[in-house]
N, C-alpha and C positions, 0 to 999 in steps of 0.2 A: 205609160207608153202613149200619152198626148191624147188622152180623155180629159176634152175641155180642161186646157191646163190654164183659164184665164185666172185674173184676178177680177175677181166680182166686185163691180160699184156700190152695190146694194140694192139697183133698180129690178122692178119685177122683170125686166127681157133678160137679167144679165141667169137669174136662177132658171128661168125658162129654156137660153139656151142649153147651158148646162143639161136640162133635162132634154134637150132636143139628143147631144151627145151621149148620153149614156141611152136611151132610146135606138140609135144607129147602133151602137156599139154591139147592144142586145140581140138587136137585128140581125147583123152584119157579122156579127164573130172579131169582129176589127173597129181601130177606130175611123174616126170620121180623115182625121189625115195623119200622117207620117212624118215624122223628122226630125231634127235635133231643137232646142227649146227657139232658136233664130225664126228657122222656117215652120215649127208649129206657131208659133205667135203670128207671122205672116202671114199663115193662112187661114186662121183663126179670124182675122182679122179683115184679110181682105180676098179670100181665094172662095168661089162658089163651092161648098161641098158637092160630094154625089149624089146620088140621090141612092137611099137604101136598096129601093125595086131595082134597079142598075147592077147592083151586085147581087144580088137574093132576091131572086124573080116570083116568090111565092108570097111577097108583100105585099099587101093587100094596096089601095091607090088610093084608099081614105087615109090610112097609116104612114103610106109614104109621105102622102102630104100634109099632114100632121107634122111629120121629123123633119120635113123640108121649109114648113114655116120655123117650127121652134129655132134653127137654124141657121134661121134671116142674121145678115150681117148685123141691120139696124134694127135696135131695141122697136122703135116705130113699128116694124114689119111683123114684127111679133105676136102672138095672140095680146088681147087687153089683158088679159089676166090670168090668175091658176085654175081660178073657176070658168073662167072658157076653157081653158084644157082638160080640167075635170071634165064636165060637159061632152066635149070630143072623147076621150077615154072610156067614157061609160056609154056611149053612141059603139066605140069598136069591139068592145067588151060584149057587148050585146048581140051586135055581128058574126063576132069567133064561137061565142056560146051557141048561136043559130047555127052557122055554117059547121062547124066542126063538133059539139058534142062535148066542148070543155068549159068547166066554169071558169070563167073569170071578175076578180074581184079589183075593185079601184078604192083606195080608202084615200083619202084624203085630208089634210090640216094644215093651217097655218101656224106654225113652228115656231112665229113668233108671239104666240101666244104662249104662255107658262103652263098649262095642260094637255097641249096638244099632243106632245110626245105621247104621254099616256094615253090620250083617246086614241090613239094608233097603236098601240099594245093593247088595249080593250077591244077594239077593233075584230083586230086579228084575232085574237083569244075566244071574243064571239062568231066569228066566223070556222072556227076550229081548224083552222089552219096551221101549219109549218109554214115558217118565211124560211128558204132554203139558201137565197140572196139577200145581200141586203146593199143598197147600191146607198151609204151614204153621204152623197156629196153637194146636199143643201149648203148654203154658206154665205156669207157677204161681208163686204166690209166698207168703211166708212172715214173718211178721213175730213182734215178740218183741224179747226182750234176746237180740242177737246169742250172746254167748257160753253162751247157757241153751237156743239153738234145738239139735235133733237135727243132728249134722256130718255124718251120712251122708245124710238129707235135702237139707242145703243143697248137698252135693256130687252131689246127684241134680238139686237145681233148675239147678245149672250147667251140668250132663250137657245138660238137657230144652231150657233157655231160649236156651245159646250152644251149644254143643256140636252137639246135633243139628239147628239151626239151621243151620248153616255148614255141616256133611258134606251134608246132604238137599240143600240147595242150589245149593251146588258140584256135587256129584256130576247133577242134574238140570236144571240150568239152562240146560245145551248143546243137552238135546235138544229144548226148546220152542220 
């Protein structure tokens, strides 16, 4: 239903927004915009989203503005990285745990590394947790003349696209 329906380059802003949308999404009960694949591409593309606080006024304005950068039209406008959003997440985390009295946990890896799925099912297991969701829509891709593309890339889009696909899944799908 038009949850970040792009096609990922492979750059870090393109996974970043992605996770800005499923972030709204979470927020919001809805997605970030509406409509058949013409005008979600469009707006995707080129139409300002809303801002979460706008629709669900109990958003905190660190959070908002958190989902409203990941958001950014331009990769540019984006956080530098996953670890500046980590960073940010464990900043709000910290916040909700103060403010309201709930734990919250941030685990984090880079997917295209060949362990990380598992250090994300370690993780969780050490944390004694139930994942009750599992949101996952990491992914990218790469085009080019095959043999002229970066092989440690492509061996990372495999890592990210099957790889961690299948462990995250497997590993969590018993408990929901």
């Amino acid at each position: 239903h038009g949850l970040a329906q792009l096609v990922a380059s492979g750059g870090t802003g393109d996974y970043l927004y992605s996770l800005g949308a499923v972030l709204f999404e979470m927020l919001t009960g809805g997605p970030v915009f509406r409509g058949n694949d013409v005008a979600l591409r469009r707006a995707h593309f080129g139409v300002a989203p809303p801002r979460a606080r706008s629709l669900r006024g109990d958003v905190s304005d660190d959070l908002d503005e958190l989902v409203d950068v990941l958001l950014a039209k331009s990769p540019a406008q984006r956080p530098v990285s996953a670890a500046h959003v980590r960073d940010r997440l464990d900043a709000l985390a910290a916040e909700l745990a103060a403010a309201h009295g709930v734990k919250v946990h941030v685990v984090a890896a880079d997917l295209m590394e060949p362990a990380a799925a598992q250090q994300i099912v370690d993780a969780v297991a050490a944390l004694g947790v139930t994942v009750e969701y599992l949101v996952n829509n990491a992914g990218f891709g790469t085009n080019g003349t095959f043999w002229e593309l970066d092989a440690a890339k492509e061996r990372g889009m495999i890592e990210v696209n099957i790889t961690a696909l299948v462990v995250l899944t497997r590993a969590f799908l018993p408990g929901m």
